[in-house]
Residue frames relative to the residue before (quaternion, step in Angstrom):
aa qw qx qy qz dx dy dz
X 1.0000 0.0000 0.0000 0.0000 0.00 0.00 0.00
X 0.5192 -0.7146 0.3868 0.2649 3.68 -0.91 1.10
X 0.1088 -0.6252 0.6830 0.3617 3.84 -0.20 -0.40
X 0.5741 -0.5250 0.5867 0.2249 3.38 -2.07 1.22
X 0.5452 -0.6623 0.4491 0.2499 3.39 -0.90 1.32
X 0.2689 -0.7406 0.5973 0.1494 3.72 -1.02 1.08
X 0.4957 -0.5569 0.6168 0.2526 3.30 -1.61 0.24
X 0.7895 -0.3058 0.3832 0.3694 3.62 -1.54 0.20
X 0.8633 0.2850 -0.1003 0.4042 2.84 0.06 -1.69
X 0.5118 0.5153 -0.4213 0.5431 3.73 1.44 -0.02
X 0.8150 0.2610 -0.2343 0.4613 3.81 0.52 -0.58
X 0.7618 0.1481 -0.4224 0.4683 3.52 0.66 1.03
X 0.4029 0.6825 -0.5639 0.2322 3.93 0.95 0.77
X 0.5564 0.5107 -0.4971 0.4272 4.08 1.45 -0.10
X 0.6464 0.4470 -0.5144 0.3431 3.25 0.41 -1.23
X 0.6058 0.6587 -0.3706 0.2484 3.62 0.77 -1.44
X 0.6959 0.5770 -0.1277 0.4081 2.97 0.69 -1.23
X 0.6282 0.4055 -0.2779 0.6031 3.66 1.45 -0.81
X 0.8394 0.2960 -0.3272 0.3175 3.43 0.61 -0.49
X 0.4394 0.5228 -0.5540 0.4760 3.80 1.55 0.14
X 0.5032 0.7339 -0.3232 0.3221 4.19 1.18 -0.83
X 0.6537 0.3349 -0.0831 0.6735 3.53 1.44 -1.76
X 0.6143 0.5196 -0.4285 0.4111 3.66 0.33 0.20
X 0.6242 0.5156 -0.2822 0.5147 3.37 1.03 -1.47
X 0.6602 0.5365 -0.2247 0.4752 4.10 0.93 -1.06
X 0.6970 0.1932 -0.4164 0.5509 3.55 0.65 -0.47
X 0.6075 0.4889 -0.5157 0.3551 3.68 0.31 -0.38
X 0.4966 0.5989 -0.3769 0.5026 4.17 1.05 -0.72
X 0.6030 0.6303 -0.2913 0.3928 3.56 0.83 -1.21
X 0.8238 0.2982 -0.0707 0.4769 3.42 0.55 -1.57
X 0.5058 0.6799 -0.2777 0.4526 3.67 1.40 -0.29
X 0.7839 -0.3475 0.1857 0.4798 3.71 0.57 -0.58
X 0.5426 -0.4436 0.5405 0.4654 3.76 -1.60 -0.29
X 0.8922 0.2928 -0.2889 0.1865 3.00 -2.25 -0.22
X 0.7133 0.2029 -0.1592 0.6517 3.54 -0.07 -1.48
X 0.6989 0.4109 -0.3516 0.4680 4.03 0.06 -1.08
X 0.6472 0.3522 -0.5151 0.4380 3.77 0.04 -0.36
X 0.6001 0.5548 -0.3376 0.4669 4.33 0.78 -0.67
X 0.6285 0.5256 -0.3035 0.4864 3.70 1.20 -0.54
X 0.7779 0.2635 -0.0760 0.5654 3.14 1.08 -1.12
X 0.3458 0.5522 -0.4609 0.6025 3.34 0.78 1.28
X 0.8194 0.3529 -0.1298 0.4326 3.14 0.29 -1.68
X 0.8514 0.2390 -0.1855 0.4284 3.79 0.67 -0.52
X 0.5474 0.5011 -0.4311 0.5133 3.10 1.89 0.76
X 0.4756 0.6309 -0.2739 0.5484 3.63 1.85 -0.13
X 0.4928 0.6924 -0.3155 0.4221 4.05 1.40 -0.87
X 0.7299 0.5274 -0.2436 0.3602 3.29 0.65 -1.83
X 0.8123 0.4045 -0.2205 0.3576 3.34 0.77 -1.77
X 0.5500 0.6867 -0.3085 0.3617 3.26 1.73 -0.40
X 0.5566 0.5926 -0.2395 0.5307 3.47 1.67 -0.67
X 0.7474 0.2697 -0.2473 0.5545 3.51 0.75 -1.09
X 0.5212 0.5315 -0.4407 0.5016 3.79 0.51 0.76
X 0.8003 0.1988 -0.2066 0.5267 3.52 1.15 -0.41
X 0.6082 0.4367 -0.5041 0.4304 3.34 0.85 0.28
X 0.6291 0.5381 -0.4042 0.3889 3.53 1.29 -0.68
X 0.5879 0.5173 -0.3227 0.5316 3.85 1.06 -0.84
X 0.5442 0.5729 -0.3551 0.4994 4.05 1.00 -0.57
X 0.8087 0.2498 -0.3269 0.4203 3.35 0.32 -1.18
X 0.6777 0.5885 -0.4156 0.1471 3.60 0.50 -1.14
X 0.4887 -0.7318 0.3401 0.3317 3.82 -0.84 1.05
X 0.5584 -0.5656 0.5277 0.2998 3.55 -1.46 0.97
């Protein structure tokens, strides 16, 4: 079965999105304590959560 043909901006708005995500976390990281160390927890915790379910999604039964 064919997949329907994607545009740029459909085949590179996840990665984008993961990597403005892991940018925004290490910069939260180096910025301050408390509320910024929870930011950068939380959207540096996003990324690996995705590649844990897409890798456990794809692998065959």
């Amino acid at each position: 079965m064919r997949r329907p043909h994607q545009t740029l901006r459909q085949i590179f708005a996840a990665p984008l999105a993961i990597g403005i995500l892991s940018v925004v976390g290490l910069l939260a990281a180096l910025i301050g304590d408390n509320v910024w160390d929870a930011v950068s927890w939380i959207s540096l915790a996003i990324p690996c959560v995705l590649y844990v379910f897409f890798i456990y999604r794809r692998a065959p039964n």
